[in-house]
N, C-alpha and C positions, 0 to 999 in steps of 0.2 A: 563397372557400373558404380556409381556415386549412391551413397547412403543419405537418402534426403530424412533431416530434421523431421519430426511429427509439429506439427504447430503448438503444440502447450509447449515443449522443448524450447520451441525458436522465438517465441513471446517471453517463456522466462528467462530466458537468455539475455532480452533486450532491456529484460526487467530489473536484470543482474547490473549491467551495466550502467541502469539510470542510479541505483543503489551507490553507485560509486562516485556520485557526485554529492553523495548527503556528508554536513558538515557537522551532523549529530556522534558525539564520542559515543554515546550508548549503545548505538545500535544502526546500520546501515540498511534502508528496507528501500524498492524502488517498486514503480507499479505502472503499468502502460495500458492503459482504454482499448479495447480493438473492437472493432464491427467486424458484422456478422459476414460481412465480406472480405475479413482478414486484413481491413486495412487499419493502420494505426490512428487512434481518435486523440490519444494526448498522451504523456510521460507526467511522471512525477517520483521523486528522489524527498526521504523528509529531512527539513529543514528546518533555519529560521526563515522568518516573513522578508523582505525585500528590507535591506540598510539598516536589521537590527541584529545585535554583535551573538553572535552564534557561542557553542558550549566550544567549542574547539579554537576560536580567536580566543575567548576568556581562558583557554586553559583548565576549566575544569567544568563540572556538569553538577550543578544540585543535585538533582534525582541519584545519581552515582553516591557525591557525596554525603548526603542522608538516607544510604541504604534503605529507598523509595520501591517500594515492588511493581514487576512491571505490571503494566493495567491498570494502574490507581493512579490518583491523583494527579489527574494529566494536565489540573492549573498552574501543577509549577515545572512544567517545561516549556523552554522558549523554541520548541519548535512544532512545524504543521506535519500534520502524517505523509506519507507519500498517496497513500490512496486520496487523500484531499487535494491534495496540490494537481495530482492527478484530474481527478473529477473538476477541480475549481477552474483549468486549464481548459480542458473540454467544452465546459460546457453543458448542462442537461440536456440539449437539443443531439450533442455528438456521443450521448450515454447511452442513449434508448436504447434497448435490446443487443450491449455489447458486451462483452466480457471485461473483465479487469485481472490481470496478471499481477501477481504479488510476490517480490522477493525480498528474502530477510526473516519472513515469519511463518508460522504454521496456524495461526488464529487470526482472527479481525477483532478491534476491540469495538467497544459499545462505541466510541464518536462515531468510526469508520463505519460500523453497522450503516447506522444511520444515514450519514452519507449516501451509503454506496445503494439503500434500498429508496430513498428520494431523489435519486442522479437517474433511474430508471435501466440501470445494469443491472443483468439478466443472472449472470454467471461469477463463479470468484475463483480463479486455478491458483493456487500458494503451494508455492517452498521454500522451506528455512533456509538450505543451504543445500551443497553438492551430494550430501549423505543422506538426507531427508527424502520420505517418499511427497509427492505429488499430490494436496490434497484439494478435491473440487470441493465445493460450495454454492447452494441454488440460492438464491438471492430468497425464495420463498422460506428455505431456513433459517436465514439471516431475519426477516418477518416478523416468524413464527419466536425465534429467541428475543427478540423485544418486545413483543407481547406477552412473553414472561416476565420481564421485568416488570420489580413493583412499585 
């Protein structure tokens, strides 16, 4: 008998993957849309934007090099998150009440909040890495923390 994958397993898997196409030195995150019917709505890997010179052709990374904390001052990086590229890919029409898989991280930052609670995604399942536990996120939490902000 075959040991079948749970689907947060087999999403983050694929999420893992997308990760490995980011040309971001700091940090490799990837994120993949899925409807409620398990099918895949979009990928995304973070990067730079289309034809502008990445931290990894330059050789080096600002944020790296001005010991930049992660979560702050996300004007001075030249690249889009994967949950965006994600979402931007999709679509809001292909968001509506799907999940978004997140690999690379164990938080969403304030841009992605945003994003991911006006793209009309329901759910958020992240993990950091192969040693990290598996954490969900209801998009109503996600909300409810920007509505703390002041």
């Amino acid at each position: 008998m075959t040991n079948i994958k749970p689907w947060d397993e087999y999403f983050l898997d694929l999420a893992k993957t997308c990760a490995s196409r980011s040309n971001c030195i700091r940090a490799q995150v990837g994120a993949v849309i899925v409807g409620q019917d398990k099918k895949i709505k979009a990928t995304g890997y973070n990067g730079t934007p289309s034809k502008v010179e990445s931290c990894a052709e330059r050789g080096s990374c600002y944020r790296i090099d001005h010991n930049i904390k992660s979560g702050t001052q996300y004007e001075t990086c030249r690249s889009i998150h994967a949950e965006q590229n994600a979402i931007i890919q999709a679509g809001q029409d292909r968001c509506q009440d799907a999940t978004i898989y997140i690999w690379g991280h164990n938080m969403i930052c304030i841009l992605c909040k945003r994003f991911i609670v006006q793209s009309g995604i329901t759910h958020c399942v992240l993990q950091k890495d192969e040693n990290s536990p598996i954490v969900r996120v209801s998009v109503e939490d996600l909300r409810r923390e920007l509505e703390e902000v002041k």
